[in-house]
C-alpha positions in Angstrom: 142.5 91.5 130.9 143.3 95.1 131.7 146.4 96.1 134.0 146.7 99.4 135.7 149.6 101.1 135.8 150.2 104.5 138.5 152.3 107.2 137.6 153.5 109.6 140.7 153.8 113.3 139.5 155.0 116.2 141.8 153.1 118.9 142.0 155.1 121.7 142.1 156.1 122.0 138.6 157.4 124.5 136.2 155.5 125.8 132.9 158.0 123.1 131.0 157.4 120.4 133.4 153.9 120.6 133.1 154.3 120.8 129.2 156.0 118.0 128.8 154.0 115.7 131.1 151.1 116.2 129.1 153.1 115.4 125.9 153.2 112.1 127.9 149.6 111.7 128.5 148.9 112.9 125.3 151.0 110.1 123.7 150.1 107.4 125.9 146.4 108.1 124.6 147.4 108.5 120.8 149.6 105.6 120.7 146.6 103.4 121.7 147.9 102.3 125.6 144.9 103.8 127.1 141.7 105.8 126.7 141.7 107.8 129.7 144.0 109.0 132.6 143.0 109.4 136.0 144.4 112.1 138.5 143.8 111.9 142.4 145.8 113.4 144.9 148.5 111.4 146.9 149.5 114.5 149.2 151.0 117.6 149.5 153.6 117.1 147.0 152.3 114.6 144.8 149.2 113.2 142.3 149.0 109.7 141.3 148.1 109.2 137.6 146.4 106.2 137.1 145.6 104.3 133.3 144.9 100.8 132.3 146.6 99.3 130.0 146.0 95.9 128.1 148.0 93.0 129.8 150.1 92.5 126.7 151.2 96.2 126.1 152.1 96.6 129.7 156.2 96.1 129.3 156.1 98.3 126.2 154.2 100.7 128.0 156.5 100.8 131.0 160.0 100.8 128.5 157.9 103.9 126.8 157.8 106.1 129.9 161.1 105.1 131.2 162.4 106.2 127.8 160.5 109.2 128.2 161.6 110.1 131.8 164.7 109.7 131.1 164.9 111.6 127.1 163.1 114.6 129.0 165.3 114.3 132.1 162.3 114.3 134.6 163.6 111.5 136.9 163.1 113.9 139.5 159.2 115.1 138.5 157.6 111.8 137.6 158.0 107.8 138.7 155.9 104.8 138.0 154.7 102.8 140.2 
């Protein structure tokens, strides 16, 4: 069974921001957690990135962008949801 998981990225980002959040996407898709990604708007501020995920692979998936956020300090530029 497939779970989703939703990523909330602010808009207004810098050329490194935006470089590094695709190093994210790109990852998530080259490690094998999903196929495709999925960007909508939320509002103003934010898009909500949306993947799914295999049911088993969804806490290593979560631990691996938490470790991301966090390695590439962008607590402030992208949350899950």
């Amino acid at each position: 069974m497939e779970k989703e998981i939703q990523l909330q990225v602010r808009k207004d980002l810098d050329a490194r921001q935006q470089h590094t959040i695709l190093k994210l996407k790109g990852s998530l898709i080259s490690k094998g957690y999903t196929e495709i990604i999925h960007i909508e708007d939320q509002d103003e501020q934010y898009h909500i990135n949306t993947f799914e995920t295999a049911q088993e692979k969804r806490n290593e998936v979560h631990q691996y962008i938490a470790a991301f956020i966090d390695q590439e300090n962008l607590l402030d530029t992208i949350s899950i949801r």
